[in-house]
PDB file of N, CA, C and O in Angstrom, chain B, residues numbered from 101:
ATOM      1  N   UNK B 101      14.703   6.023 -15.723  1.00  0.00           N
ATOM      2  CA  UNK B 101      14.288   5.542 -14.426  1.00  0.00           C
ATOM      3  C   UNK B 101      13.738   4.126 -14.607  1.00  0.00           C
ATOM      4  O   UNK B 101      12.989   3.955 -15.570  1.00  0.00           O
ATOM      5  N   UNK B 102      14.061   2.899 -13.660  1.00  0.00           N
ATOM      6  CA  UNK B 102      13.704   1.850 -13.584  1.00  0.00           C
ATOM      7  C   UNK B 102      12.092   1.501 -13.396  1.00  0.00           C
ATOM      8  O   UNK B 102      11.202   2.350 -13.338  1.00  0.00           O
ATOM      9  N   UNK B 103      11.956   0.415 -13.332  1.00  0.00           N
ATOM     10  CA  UNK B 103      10.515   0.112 -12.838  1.00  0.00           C
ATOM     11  C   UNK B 103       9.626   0.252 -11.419  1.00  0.00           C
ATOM     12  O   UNK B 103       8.444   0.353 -11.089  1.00  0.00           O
ATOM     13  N   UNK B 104      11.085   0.189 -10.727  1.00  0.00           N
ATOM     14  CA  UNK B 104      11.099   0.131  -8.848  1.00  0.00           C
ATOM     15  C   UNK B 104      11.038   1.981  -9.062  1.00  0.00           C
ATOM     16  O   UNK B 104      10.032   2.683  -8.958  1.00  0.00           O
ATOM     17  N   UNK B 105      11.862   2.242  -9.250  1.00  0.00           N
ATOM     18  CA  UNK B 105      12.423   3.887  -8.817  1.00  0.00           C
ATOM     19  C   UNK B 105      10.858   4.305  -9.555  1.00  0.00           C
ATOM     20  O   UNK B 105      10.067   4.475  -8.627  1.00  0.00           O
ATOM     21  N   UNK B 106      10.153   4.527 -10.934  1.00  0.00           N
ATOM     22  CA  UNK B 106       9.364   4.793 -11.163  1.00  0.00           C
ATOM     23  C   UNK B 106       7.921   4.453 -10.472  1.00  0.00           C
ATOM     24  O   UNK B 106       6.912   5.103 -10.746  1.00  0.00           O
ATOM     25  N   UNK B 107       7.932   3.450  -9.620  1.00  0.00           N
ATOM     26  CA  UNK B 107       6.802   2.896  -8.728  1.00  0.00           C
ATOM     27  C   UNK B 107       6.921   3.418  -7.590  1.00  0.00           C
ATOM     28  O   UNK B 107       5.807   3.647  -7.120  1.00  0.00           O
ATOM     29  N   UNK B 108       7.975   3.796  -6.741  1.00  0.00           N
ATOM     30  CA  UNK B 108       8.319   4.233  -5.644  1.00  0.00           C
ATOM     31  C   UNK B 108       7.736   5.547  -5.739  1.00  0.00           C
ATOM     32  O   UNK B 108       7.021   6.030  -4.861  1.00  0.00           O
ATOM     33  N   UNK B 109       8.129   6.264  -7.085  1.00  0.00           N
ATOM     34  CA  UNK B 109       7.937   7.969  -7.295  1.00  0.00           C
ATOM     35  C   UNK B 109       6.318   8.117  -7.384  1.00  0.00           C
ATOM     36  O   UNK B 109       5.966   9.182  -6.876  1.00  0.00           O
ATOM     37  N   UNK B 110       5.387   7.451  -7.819  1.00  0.00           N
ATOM     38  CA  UNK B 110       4.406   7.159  -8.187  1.00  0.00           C
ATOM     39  C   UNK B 110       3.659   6.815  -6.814  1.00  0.00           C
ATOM     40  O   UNK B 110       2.559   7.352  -6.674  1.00  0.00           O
ATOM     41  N   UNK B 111       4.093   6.029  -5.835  1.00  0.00           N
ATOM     42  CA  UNK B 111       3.385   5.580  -4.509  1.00  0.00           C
ATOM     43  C   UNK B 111       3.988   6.448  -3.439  1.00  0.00           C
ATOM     44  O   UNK B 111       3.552   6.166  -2.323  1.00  0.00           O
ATOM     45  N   UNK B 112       4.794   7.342  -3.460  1.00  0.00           N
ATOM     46  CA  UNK B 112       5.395   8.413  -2.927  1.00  0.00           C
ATOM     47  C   UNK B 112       4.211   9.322  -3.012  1.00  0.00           C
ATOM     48  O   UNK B 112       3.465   9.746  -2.130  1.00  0.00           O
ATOM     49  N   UNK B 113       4.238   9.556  -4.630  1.00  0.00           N
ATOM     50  CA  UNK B 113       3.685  11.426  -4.734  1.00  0.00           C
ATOM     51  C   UNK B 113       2.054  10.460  -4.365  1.00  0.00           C
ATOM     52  O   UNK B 113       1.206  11.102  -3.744  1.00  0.00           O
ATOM     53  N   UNK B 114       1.791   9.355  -4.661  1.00  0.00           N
ATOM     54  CA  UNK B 114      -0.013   8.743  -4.358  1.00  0.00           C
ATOM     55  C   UNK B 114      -0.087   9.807  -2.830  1.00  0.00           C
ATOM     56  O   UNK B 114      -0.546  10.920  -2.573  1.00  0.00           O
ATOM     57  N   UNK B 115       0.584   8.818  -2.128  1.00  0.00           N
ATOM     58  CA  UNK B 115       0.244   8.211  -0.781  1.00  0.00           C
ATOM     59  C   UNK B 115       0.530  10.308  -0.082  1.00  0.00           C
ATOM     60  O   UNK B 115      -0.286  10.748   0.729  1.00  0.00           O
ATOM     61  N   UNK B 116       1.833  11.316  -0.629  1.00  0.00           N
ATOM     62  CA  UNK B 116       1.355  12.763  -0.215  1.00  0.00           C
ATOM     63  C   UNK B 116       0.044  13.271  -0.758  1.00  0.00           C
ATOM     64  O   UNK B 116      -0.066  14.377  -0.229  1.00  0.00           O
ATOM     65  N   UNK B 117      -0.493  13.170  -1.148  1.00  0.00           N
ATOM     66  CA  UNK B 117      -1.538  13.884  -1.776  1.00  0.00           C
ATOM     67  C   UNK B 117      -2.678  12.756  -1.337  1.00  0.00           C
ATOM     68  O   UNK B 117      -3.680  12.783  -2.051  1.00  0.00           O
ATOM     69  N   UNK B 118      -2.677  12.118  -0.649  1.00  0.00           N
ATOM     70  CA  UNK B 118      -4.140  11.236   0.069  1.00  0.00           C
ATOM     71  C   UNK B 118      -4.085  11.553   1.605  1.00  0.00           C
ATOM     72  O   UNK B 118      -3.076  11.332   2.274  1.00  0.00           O
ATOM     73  N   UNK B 119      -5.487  12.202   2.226  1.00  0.00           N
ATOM     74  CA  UNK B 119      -5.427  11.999   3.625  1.00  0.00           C
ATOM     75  C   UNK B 119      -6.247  10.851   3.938  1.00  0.00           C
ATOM     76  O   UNK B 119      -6.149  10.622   5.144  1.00  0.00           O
ATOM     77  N   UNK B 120      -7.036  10.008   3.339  1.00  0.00           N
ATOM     78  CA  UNK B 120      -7.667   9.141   3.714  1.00  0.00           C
ATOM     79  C   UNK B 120      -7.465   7.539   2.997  1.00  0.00           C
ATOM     80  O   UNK B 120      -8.402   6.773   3.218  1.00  0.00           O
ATOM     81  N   UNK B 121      -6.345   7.012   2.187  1.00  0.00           N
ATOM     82  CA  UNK B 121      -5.911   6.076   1.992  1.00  0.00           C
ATOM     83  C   UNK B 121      -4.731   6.072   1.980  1.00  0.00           C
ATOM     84  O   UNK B 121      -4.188   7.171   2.096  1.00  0.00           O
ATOM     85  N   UNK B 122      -3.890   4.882   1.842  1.00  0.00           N
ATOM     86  CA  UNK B 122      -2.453   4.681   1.425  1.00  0.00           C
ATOM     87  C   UNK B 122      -2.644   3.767   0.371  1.00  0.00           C
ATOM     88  O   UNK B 122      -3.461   2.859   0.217  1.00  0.00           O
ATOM     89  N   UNK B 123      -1.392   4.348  -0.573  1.00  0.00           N
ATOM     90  CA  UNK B 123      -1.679   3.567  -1.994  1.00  0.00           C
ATOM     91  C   UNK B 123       0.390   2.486  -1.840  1.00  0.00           C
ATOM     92  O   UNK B 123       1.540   2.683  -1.446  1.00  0.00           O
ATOM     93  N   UNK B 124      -0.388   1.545  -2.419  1.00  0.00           N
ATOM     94  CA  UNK B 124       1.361   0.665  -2.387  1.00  0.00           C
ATOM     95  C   UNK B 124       1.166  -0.258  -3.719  1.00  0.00           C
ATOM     96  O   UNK B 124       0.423  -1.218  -3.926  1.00  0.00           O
ATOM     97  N   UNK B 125       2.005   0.324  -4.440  1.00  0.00           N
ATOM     98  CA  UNK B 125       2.689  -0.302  -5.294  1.00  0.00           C
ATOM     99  C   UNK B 125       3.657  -1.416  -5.114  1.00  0.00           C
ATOM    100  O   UNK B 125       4.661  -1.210  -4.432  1.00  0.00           O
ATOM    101  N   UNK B 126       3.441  -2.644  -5.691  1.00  0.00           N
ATOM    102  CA  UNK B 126       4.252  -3.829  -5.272  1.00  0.00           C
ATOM    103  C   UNK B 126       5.580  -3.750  -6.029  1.00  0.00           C
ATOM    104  O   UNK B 126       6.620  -4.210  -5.558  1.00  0.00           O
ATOM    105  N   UNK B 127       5.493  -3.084  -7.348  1.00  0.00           N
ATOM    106  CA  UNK B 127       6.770  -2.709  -8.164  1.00  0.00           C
ATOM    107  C   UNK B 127       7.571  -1.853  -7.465  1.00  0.00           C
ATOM    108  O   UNK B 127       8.640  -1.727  -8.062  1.00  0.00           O
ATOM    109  N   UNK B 128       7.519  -1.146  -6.365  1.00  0.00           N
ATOM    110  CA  UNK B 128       8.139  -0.130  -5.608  1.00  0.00           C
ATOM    111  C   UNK B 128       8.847  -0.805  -4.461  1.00  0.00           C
ATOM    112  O   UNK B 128       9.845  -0.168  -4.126  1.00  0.00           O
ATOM    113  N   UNK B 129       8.663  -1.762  -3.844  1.00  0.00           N
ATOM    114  CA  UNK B 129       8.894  -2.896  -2.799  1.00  0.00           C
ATOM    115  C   UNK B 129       9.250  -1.818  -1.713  1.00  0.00           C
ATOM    116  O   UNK B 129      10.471  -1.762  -1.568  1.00  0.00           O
ATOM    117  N   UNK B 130       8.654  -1.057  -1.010  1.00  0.00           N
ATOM    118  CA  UNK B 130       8.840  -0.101  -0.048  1.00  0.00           C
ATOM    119  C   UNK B 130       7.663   0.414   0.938  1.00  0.00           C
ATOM    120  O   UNK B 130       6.730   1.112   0.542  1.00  0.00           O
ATOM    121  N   UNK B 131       7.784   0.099   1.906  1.00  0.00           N
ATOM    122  CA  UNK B 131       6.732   0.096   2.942  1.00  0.00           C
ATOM    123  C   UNK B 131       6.260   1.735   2.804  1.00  0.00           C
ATOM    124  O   UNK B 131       6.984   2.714   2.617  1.00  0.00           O
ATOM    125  N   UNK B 132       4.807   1.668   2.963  1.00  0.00           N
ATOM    126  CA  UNK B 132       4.644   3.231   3.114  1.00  0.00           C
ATOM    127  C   UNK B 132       4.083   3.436   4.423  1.00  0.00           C
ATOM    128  O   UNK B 132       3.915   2.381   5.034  1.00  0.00           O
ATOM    129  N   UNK B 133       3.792   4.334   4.948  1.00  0.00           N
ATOM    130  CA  UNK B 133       3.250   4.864   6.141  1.00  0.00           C
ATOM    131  C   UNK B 133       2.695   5.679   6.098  1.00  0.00           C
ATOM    132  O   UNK B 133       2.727   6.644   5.334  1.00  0.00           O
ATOM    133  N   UNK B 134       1.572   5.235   7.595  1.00  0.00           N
ATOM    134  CA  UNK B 134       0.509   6.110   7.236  1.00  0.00           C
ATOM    135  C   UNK B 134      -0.095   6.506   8.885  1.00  0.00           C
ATOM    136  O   UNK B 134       0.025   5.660   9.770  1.00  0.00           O
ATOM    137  N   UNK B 135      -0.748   7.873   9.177  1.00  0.00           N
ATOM    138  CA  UNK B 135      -0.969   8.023  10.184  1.00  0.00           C
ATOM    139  C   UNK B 135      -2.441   7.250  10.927  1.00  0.00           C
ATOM    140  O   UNK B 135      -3.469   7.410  10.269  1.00  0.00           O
ATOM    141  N   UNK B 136      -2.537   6.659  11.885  1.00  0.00           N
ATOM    142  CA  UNK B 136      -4.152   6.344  12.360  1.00  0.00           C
ATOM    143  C   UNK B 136      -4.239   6.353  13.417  1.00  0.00           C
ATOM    144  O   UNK B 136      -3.270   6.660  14.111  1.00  0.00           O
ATOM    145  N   UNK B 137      -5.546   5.990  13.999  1.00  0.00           N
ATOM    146  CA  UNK B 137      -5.888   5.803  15.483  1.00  0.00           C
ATOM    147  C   UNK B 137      -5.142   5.140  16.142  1.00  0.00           C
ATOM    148  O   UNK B 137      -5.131   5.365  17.352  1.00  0.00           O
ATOM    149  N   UNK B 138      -4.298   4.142  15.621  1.00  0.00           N
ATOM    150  CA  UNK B 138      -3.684   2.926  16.244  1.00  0.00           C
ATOM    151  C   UNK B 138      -2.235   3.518  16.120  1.00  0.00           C
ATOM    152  O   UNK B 138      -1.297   2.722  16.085  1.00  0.00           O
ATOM    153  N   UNK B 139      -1.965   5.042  16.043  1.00  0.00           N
ATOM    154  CA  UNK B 139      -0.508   5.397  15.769  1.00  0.00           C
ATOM    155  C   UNK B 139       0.094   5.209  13.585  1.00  0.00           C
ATOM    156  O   UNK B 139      -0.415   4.950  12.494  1.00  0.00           O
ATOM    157  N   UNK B 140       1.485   5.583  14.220  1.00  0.00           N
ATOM    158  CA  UNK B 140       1.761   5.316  12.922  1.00  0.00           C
ATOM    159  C   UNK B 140       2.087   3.989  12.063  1.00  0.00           C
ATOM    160  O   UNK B 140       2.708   3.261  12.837  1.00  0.00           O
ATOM    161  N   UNK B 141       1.956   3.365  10.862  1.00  0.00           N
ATOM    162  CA  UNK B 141       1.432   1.948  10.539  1.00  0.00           C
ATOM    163  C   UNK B 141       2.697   2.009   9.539  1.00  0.00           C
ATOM    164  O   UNK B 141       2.909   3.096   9.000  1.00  0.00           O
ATOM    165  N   UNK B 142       3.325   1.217   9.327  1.00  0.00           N
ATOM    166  CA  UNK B 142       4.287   0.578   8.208  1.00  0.00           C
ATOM    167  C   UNK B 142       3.322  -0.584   7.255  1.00  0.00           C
ATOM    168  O   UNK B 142       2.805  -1.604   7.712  1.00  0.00           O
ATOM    169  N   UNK B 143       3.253  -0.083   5.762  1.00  0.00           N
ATOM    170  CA  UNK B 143       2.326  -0.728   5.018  1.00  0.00           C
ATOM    171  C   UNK B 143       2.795  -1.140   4.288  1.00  0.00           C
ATOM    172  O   UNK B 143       3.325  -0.261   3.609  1.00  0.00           O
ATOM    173  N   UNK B 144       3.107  -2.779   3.655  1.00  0.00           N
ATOM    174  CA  UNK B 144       3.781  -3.067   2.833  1.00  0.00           C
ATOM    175  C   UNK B 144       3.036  -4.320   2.099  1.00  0.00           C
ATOM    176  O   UNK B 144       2.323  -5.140   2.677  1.00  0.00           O
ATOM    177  N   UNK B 145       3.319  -4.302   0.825  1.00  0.00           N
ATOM    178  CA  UNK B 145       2.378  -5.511  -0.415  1.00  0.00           C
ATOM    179  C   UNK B 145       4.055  -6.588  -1.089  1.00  0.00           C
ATOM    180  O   UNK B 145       5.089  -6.195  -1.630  1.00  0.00           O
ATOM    181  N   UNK B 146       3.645  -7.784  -0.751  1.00  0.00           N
ATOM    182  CA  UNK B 146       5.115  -8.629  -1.519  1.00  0.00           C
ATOM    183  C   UNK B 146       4.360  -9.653  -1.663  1.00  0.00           C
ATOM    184  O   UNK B 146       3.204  -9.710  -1.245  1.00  0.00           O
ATOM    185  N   UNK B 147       5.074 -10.739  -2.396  1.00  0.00           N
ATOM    186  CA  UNK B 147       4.502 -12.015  -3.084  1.00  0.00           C
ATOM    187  C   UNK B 147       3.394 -11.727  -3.901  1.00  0.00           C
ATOM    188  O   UNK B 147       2.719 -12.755  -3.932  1.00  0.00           O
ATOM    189  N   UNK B 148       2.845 -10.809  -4.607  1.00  0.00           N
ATOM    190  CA  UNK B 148       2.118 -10.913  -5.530  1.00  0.00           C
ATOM    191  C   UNK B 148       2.253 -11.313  -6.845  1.00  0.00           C
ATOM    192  O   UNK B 148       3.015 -11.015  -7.765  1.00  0.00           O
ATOM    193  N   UNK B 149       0.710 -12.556  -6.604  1.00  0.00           N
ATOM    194  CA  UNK B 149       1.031 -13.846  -7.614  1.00  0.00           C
ATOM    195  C   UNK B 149      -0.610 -13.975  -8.421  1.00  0.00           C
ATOM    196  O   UNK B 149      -1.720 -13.594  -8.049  1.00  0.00           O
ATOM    197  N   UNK B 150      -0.220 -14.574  -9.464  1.00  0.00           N
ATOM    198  CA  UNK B 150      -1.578 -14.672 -10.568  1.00  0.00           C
ATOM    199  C   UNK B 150      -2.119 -15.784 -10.205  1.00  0.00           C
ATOM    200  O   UNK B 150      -1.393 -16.771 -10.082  1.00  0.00           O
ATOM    201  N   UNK B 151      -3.719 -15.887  -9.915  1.00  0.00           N
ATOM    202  CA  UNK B 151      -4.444 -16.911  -9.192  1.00  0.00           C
ATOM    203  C   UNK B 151      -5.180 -17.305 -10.432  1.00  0.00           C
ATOM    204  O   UNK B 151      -5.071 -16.569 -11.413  1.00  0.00           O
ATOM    205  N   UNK B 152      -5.799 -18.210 -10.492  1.00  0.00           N
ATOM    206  CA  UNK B 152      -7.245 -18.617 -10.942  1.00  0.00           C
ATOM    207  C   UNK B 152      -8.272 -17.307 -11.342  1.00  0.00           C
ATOM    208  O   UNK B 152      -8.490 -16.678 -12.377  1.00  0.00           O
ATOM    209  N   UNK B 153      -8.822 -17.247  -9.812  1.00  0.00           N
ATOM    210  CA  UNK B 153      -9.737 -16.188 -10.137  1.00  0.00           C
ATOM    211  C   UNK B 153      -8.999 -14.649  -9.492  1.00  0.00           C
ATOM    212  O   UNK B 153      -9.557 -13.974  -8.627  1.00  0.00           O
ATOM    213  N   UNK B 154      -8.134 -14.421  -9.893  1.00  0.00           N
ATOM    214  CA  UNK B 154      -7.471 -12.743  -9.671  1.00  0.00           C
ATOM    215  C   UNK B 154      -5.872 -12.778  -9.559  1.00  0.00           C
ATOM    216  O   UNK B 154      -5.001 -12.851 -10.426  1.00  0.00           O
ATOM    217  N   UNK B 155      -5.827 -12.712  -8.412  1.00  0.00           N
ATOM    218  CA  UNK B 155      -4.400 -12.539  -7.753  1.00  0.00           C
ATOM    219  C   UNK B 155      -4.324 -12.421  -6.030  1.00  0.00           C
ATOM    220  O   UNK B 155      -5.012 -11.663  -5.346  1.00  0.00           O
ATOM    221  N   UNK B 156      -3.399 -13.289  -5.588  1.00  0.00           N
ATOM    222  CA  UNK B 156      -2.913 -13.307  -4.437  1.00  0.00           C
ATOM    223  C   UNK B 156      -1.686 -12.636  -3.738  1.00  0.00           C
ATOM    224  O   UNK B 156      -0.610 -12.941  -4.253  1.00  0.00           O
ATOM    225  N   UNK B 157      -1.611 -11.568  -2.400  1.00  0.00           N
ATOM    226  CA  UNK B 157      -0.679 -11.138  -2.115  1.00  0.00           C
ATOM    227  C   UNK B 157      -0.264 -11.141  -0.866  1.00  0.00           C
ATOM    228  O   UNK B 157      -0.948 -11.919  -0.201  1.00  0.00           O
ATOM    229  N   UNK B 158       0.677 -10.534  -0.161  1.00  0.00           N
ATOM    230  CA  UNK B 158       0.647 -10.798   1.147  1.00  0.00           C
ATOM    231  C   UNK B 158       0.816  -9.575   1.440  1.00  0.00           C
ATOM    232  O   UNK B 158       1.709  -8.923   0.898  1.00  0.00           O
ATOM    233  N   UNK B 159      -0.192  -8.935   2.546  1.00  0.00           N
ATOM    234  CA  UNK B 159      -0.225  -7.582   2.965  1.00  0.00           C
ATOM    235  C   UNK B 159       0.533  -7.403   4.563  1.00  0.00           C
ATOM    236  O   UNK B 159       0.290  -8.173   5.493  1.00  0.00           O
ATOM    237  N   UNK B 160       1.194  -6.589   4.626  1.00  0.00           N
ATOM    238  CA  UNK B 160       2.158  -6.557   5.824  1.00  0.00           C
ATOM    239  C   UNK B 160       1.584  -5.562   6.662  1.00  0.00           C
ATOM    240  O   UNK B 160       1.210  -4.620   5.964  1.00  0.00           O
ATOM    241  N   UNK B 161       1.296  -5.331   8.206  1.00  0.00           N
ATOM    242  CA  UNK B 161       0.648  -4.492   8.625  1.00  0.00           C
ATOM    243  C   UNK B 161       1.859  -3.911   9.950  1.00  0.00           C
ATOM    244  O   UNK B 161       2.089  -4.631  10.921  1.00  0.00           O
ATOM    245  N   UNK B 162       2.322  -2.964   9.829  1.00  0.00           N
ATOM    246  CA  UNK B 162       2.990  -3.180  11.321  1.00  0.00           C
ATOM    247  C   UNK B 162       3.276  -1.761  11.885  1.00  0.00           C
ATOM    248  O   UNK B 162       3.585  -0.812  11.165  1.00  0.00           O
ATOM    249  N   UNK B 163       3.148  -1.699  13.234  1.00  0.00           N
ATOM    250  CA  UNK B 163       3.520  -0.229  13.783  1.00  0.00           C
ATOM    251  C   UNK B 163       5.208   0.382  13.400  1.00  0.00           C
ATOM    252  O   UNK B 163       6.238  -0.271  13.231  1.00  0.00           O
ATOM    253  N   UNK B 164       5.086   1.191  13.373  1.00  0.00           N
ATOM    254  CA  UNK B 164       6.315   2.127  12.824  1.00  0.00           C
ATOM    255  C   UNK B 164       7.611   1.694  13.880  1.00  0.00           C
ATOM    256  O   UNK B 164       8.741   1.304  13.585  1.00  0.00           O
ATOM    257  N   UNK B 165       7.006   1.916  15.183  1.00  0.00           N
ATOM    258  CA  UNK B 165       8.065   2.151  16.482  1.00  0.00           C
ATOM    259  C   UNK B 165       7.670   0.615  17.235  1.00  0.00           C
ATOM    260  O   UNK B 165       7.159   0.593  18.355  1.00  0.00           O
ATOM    261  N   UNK B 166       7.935  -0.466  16.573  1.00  0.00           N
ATOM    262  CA  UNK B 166       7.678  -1.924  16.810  1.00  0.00           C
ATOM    263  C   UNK B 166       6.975  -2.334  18.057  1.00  0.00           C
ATOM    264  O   UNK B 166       7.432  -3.319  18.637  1.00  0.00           O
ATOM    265  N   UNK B 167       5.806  -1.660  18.624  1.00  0.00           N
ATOM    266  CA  UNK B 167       5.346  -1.634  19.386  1.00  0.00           C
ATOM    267  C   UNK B 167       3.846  -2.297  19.033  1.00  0.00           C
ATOM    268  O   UNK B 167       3.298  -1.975  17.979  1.00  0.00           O
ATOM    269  N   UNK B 168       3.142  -3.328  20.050  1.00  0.00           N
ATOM    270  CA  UNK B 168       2.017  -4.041  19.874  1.00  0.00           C
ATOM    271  C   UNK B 168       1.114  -3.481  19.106  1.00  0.00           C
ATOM    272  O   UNK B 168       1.202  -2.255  19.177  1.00  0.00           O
ATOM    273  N   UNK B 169      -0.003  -3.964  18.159  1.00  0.00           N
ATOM    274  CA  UNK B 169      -0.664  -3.400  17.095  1.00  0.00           C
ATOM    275  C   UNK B 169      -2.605  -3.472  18.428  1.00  0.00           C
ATOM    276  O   UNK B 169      -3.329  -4.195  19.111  1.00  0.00           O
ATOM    277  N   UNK B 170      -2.443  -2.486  18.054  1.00  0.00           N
ATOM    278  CA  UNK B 170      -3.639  -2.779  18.831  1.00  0.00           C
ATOM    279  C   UNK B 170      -4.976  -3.341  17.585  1.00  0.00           C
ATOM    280  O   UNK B 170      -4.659  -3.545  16.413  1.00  0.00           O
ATOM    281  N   UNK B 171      -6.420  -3.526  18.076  1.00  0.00           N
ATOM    282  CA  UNK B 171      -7.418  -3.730  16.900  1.00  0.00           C
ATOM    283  C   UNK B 171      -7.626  -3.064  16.276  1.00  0.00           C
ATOM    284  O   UNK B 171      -8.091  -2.008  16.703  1.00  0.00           O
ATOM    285  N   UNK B 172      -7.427  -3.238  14.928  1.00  0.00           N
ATOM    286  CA  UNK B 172      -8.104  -2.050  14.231  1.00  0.00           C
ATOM    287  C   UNK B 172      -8.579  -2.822  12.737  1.00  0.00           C
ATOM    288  O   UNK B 172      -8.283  -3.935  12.302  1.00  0.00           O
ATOM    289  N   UNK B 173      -9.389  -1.796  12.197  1.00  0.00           N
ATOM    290  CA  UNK B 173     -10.204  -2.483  11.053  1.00  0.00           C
ATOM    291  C   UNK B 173     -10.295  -1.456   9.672  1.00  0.00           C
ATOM    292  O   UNK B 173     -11.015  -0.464   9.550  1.00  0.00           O
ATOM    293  N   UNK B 174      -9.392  -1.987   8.746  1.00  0.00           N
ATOM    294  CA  UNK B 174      -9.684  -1.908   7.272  1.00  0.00           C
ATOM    295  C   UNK B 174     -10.006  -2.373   6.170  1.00  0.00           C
ATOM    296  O   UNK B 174     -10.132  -3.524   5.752  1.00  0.00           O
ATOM    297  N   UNK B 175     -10.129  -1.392   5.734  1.00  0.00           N
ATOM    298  CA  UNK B 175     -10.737  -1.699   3.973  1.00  0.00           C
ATOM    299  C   UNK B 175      -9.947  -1.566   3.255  1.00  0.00           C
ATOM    300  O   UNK B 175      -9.413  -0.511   2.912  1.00  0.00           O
ATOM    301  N   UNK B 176      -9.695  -2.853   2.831  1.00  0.00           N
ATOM    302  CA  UNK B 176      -9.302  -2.785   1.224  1.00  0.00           C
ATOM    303  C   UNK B 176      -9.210  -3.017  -0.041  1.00  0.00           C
ATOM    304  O   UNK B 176      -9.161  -4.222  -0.286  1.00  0.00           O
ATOM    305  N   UNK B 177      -9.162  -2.256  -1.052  1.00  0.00           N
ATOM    306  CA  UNK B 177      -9.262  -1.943  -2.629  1.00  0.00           C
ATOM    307  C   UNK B 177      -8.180  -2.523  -3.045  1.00  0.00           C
ATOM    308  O   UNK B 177      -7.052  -2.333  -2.593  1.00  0.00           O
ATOM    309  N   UNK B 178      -8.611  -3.555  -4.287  1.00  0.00           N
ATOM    310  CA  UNK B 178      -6.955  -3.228  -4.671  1.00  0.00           C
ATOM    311  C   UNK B 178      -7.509  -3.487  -6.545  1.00  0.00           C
ATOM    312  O   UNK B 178      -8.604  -3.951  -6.862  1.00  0.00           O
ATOM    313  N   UNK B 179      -6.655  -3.141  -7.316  1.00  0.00           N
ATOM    314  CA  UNK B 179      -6.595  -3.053  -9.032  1.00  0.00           C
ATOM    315  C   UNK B 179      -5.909  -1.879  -8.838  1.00  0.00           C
ATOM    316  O   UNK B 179      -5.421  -1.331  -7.850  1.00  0.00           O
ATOM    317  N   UNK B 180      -6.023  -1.473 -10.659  1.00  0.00           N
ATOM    318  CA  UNK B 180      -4.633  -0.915 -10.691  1.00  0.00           C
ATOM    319  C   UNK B 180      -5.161   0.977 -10.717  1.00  0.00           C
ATOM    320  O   UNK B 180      -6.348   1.276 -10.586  1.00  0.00           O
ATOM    321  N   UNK B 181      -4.445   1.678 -10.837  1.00  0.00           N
ATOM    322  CA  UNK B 181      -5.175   2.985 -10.583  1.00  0.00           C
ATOM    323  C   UNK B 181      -4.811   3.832 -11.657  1.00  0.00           C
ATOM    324  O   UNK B 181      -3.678   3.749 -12.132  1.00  0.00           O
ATOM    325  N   UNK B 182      -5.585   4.581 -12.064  1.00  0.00           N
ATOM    326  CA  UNK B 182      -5.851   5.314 -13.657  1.00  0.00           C
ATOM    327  C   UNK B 182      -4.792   6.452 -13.001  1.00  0.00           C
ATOM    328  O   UNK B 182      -4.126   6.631 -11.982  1.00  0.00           O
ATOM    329  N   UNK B 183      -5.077   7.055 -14.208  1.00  0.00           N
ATOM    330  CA  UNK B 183      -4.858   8.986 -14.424  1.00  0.00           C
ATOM    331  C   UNK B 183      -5.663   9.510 -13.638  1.00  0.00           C
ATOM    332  O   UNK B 183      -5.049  10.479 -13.189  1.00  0.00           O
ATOM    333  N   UNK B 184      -6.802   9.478 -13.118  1.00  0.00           N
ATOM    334  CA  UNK B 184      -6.990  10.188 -12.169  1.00  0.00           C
ATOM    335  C   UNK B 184      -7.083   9.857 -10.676  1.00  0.00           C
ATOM    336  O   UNK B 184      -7.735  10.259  -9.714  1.00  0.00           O
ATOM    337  N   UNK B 185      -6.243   9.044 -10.891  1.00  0.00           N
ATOM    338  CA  UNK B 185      -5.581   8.062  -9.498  1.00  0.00           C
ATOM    339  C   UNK B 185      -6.881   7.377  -8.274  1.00  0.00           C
ATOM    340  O   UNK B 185      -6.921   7.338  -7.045  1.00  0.00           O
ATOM    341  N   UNK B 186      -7.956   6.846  -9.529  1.00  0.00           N
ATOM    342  CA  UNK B 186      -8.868   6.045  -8.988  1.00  0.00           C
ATOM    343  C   UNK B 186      -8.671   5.260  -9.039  1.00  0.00           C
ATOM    344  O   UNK B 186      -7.893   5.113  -9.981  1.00  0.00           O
ATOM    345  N   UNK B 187      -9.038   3.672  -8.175  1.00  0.00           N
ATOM    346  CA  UNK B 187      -8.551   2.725  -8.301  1.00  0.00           C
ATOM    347  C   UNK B 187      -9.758   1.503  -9.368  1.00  0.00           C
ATOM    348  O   UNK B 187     -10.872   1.241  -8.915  1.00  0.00           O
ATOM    349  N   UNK B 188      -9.299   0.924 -10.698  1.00  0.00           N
ATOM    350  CA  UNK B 188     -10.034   0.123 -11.290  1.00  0.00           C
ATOM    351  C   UNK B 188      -9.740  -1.520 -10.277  1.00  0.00           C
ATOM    352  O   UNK B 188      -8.818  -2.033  -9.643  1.00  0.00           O
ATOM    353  N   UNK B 189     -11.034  -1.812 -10.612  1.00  0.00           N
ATOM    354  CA  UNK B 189     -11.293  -3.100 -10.131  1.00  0.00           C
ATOM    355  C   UNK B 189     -11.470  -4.334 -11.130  1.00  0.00           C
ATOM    356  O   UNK B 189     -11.697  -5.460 -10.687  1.00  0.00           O
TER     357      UNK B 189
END
């Protein structure tokens, strides 16, 4: 299995087994989705690039059924995530 297909399988089985985050792997290049107040969300991570102090990416936010995003407000984590699928910082 490739690097994509192995990241995909990996942010697949993350993101079933979480009811309260979505996990996205940038090696997987595949939007995940996730349910919220604001309906269902298409979540996607690309251009991730090595900065100075960390890394820069571009986070994609968009409703499933291309319909206006209403306000909404998250948090987010990002480093890479262990064996017990916590996320290091």
């Amino acid at each position: 299995m490739d690097g994509e297909a192995a990241a995909l399988v990996a942010q697949n089985e993350q993101n079933r087994q979480s009811t309260r985050a979505i996990y996205l792997y940038p090696a997987a290049k595949t939007a995940a989705e996730v349910q919220s107040e604001a309906g269902t969300l298409r979540v996607s991570v690309d251009q991730v690039e090595a900065e100075a102090s960390g890394s820069r990416a571009q986070l994609h936010i968009r409703s499933a059924d291309s319909a206006a995003l209403r306000p909404l407000h998250e948090i987010i984590d990002w480093g890479q995530v262990d064996a017990r699928r916590r996320v290091n910082y």
